[in-house]
VEXZADREN-292649 format. One line per 5 residues: number of its first residue (from 1); their letters; for each residue x, z, y of C-alpha. Coordinates in nm, 4 decimals, decimal comma. Last residue first. Example, Ala and Ser with C-alpha at 12.3 -4.5 7.8 and 13.67 -1.06 7.14 Angstrom:
BEGIN
2) SA) 1,3670 0,7140 -0,1060 ~ 1,2300 0,7800 -0,4500 $
end
This chain:
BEGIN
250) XXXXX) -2,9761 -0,7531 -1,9011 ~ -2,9929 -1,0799 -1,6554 ~ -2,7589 -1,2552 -1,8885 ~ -2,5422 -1,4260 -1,6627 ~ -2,6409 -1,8019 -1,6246 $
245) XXXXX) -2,4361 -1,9815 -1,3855 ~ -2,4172 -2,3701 -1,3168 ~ -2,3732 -2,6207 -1,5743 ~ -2,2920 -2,9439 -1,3946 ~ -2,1645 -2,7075 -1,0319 $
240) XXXXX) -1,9712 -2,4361 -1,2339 ~ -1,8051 -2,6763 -1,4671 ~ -1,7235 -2,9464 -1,1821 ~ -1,5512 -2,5917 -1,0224 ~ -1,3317 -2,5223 -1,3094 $
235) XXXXX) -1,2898 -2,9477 -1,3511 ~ -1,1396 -2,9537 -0,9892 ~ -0,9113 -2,5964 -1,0075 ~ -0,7907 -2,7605 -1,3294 ~ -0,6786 -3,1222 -1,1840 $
230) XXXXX) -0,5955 -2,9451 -0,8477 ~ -0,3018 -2,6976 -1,0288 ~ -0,2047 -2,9936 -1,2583 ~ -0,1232 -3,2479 -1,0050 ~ 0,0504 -2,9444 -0,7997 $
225) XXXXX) 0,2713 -2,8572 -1,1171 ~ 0,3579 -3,1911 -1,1066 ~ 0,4587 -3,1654 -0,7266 ~ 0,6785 -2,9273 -0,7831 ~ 0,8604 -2,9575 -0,4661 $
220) XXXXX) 0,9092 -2,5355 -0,4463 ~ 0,7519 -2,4935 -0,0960 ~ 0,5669 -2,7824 0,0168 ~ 0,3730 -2,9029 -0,3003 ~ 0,4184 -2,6005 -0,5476 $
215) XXXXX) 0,3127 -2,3686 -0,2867 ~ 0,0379 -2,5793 -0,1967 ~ -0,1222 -2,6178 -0,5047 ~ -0,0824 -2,2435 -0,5649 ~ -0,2963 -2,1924 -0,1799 $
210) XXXXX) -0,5231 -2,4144 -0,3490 ~ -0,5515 -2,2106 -0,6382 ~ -0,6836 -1,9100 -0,4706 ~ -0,8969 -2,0971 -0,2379 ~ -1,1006 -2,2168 -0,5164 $
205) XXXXX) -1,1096 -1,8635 -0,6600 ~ -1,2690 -1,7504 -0,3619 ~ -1,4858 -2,0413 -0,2811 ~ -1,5983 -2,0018 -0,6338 ~ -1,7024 -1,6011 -0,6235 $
200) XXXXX) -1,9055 -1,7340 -0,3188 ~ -2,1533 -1,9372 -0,5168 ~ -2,2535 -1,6025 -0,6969 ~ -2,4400 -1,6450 -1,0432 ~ -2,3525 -1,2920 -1,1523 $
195) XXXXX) -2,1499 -1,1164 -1,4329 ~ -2,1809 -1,2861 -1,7599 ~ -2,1818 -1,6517 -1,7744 ~ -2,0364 -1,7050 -1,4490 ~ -1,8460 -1,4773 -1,4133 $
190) XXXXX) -1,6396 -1,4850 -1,7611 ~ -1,6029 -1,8647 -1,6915 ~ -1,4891 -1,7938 -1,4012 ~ -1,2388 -1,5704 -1,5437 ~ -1,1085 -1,7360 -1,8404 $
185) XXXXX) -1,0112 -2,0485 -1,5888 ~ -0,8394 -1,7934 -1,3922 ~ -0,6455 -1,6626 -1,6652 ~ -0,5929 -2,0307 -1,8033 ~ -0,4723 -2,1673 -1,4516 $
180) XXXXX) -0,2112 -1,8233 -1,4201 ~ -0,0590 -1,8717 -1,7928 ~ -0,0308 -2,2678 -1,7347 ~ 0,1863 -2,1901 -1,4525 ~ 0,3967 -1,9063 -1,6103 $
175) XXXXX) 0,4673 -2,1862 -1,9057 ~ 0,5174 -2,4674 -1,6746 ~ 0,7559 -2,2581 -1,4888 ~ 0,9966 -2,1129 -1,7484 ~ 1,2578 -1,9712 -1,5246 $
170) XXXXX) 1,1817 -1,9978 -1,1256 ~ 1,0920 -1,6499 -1,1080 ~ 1,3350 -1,4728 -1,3045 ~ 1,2818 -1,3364 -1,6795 ~ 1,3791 -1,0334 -1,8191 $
165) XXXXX) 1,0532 -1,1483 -2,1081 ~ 0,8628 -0,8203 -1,9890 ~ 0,9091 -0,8960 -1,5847 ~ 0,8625 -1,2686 -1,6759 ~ 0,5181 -1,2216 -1,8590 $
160) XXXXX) 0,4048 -0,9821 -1,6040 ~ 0,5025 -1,2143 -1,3257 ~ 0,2953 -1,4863 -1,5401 ~ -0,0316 -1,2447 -1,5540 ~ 0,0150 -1,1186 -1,1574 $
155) XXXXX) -0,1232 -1,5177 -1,0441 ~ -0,4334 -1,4148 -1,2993 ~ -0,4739 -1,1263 -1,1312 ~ -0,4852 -1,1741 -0,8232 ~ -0,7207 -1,4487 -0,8092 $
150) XXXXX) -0,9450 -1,2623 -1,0060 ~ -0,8799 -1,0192 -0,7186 ~ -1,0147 -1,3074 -0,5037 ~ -1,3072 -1,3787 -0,6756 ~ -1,4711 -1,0774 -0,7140 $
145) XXXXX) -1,4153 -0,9507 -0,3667 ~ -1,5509 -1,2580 -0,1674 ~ -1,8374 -1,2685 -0,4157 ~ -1,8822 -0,8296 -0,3563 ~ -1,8153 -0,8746 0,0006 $
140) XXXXX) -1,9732 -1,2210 0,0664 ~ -2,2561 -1,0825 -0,0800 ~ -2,2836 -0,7951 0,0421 ~ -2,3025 -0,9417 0,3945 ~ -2,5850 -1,1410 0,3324 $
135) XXXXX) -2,7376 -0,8754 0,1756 ~ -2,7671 -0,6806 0,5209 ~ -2,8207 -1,0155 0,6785 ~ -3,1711 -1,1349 0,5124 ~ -3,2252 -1,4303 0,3528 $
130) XXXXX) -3,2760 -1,2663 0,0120 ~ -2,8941 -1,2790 -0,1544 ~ -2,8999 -1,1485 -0,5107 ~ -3,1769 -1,0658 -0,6459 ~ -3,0778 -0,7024 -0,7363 $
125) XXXXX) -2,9699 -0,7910 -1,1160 ~ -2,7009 -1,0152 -0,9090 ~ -2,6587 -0,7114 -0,6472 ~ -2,5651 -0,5231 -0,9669 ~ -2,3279 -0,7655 -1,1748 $
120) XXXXX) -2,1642 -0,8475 -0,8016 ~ -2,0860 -0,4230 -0,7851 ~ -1,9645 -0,4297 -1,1310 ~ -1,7479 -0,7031 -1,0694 ~ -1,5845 -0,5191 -0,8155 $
115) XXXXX) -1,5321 -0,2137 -1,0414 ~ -1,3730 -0,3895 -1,3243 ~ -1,1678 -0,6151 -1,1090 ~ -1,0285 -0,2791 -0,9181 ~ -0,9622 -0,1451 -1,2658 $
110) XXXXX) -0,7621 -0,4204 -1,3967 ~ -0,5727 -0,4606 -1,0759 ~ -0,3656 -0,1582 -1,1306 ~ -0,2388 -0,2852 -1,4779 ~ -0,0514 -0,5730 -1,2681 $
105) XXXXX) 0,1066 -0,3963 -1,0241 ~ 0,2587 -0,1380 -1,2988 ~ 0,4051 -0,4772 -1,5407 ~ 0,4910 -0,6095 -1,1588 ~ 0,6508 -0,2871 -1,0033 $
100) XXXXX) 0,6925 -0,3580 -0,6683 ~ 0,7502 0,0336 -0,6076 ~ 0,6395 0,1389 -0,2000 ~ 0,4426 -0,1670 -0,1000 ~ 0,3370 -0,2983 -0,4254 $
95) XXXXX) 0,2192 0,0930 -0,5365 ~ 0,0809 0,1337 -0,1998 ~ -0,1026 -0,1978 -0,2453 ~ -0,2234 -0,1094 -0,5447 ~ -0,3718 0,3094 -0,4761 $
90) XXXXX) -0,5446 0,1123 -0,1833 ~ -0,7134 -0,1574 -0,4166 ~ -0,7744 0,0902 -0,6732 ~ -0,9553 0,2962 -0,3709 ~ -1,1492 -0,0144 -0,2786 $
85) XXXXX) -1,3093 -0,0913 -0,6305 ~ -1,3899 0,3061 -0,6294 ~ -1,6146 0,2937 -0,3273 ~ -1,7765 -0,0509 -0,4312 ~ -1,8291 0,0415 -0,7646 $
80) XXXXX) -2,0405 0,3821 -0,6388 ~ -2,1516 0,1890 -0,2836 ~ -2,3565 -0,0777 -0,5189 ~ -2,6866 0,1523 -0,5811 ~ -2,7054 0,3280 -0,2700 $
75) XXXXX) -2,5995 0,0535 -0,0555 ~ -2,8686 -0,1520 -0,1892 ~ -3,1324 0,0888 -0,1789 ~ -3,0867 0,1831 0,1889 ~ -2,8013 0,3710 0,4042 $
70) XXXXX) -2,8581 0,4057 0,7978 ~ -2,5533 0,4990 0,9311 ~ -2,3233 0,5934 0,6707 ~ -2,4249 0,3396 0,3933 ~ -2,4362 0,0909 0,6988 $
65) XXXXX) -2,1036 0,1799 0,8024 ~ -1,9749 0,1390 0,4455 ~ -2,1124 -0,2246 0,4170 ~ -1,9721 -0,2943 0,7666 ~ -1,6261 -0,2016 0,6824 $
60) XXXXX) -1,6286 -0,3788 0,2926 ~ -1,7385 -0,7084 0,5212 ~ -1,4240 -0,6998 0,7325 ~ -1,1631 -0,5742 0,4348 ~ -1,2838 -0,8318 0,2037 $
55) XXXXX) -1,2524 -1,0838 0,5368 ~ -0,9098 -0,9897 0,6665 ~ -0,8193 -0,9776 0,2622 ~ -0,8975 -1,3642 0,2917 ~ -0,5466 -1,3763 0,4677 $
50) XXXXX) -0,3802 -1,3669 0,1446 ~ -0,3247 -1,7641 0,1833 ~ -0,1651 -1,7462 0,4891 ~ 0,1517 -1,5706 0,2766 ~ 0,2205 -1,8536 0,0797 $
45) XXXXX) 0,0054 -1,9145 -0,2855 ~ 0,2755 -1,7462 -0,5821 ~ 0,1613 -1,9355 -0,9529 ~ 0,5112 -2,1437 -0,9088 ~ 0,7412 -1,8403 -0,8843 $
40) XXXXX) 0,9277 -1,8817 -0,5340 ~ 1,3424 -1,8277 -0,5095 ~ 1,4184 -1,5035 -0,2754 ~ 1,2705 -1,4227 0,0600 ~ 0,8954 -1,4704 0,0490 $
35) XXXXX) 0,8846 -1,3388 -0,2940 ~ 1,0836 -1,0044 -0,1919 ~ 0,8060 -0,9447 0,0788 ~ 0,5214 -0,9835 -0,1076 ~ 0,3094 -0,6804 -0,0278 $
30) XXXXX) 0,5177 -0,5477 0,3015 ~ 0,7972 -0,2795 0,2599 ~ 0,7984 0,0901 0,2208 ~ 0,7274 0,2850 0,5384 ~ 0,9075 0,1435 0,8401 $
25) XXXXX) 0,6506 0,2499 1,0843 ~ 0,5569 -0,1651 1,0460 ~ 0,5927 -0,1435 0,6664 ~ 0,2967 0,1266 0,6654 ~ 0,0513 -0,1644 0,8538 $
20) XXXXX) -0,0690 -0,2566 0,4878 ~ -0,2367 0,1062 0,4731 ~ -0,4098 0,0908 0,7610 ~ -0,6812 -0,2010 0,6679 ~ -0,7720 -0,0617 0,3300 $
15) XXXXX) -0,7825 0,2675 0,4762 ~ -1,0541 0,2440 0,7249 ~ -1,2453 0,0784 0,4001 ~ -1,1419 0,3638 0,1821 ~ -1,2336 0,6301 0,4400 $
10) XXXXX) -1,5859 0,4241 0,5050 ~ -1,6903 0,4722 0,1250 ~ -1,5559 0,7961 0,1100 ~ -1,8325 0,8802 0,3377 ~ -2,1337 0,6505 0,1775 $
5) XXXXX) -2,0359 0,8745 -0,1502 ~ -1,9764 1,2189 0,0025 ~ -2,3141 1,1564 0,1372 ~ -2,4972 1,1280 -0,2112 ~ -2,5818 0,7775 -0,3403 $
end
């Protein structure tokens, strides 16, 4: 990893936490905003729920310090993905901030996914985590990361659908539900079986489609849509703990 590298490494991850204070200079408006004020889509997990950023963001700062300050192997190897997973994440939330384009939103995640994924698929081939707190913390970034823009993704599918089909957020909700659980369901499965064998990937999805359980419970009174939000969130993760992961290791 040459120094340009490990230094646009910590200007993403400085970024990453500037960029979503914009709407408070009153630059563009806040990822989310119009969904928090007009009807709720049923695949949309409230605002507390997007709080696991705090800890992407957290762990993505320390990784980049440490490929600054006293870089090693692992750092070298993952900070490539890693670096360019963080800038599609800054290019997105401009573009949500500043266009709220959903078709555009969506096809800006792809990338990010790509690259994050990448990084896990390394540190898996690495060993994964060895007991010691430098991986530790790469592994909660690169789990924490891969599993919560699978997350977003899958919940951006359905407002793709709608923004193509003309239609509005609250039309067609079974089908826009059923659209997010089988994304997400496509992804860990993906993961699992060939990407890496991290634990934390799970939490991150898991908390993903609670936060949609809870939407439809105490925000749009769905409460089937709940039943069937927990009933394939519980046999995604009874899949991961019967058969566990097995990602080809080349």
């Amino acid at each position: 990893m040459t120094r340009k590298i490990s230094i646009g490494l910590l200007i993403v991850a400085l970024a990453q936490f500037l960029v979503p204070l914009l709407p408070v200079l009153g630059l563009g408006e806040t990822i989310g905003a119009r969904a928090e004020t007009g009807a709720r889509p049923p695949e949309l997990p409230p605002g507390v729920f997007f709080s696991i950023w705090s800890a992407v963001f957290v762990t993505y700062l320390v990784f980049a310090l440490l490929a600054v300050l006293k870089p090693t192997y692992l750092e070298q190897h993952l900070g490539p993905p890693l670096m360019l997973a963080g800038l599609g994440n800054v290019i997105w939330m401009l573009s949500a901030q500043f266009l709220g384009w959903p078709v555009l939103d969506f096809v800006l995640l792809l990338p990010i996914l790509a690259f994050a994924w990448m990084s896990a698929r390394r540190l898996h081939l690495m060993g994964g985590f060895d007991g010691t707190w430098r991986r530790l913390n790469t592994a909660l970034l690169t789990g924490l990361f891969s599993g919560w823009i699978a997350v977003a993704v899958s919940i951006s599918v359905p407002a793709t659908y709608r923004a193509l089909a003309g239609l509005g957020p609250t039309d067609t909700v079974w089908v826009s539900l059923w659209l997010a659980l089988l994304a997400a369901g496509g992804l860990a499965w993906f993961f699992a079986s060939r990407i890496s064998a991290s634990v934390v990937f799970f939490l991150a999805l898991a908390w993903g489609l609670t936060g949609v359980a809870a939407n439809n419970w105490y925000l749009t009174g769905m409460h089937w849509l709940t039943a069937v939000t927990c009933l394939v969130g519980a046999f995604i993760l009874w899949r991961r703990v019967r058969y566990g992961a097995r990602p080809a290791l080349r």
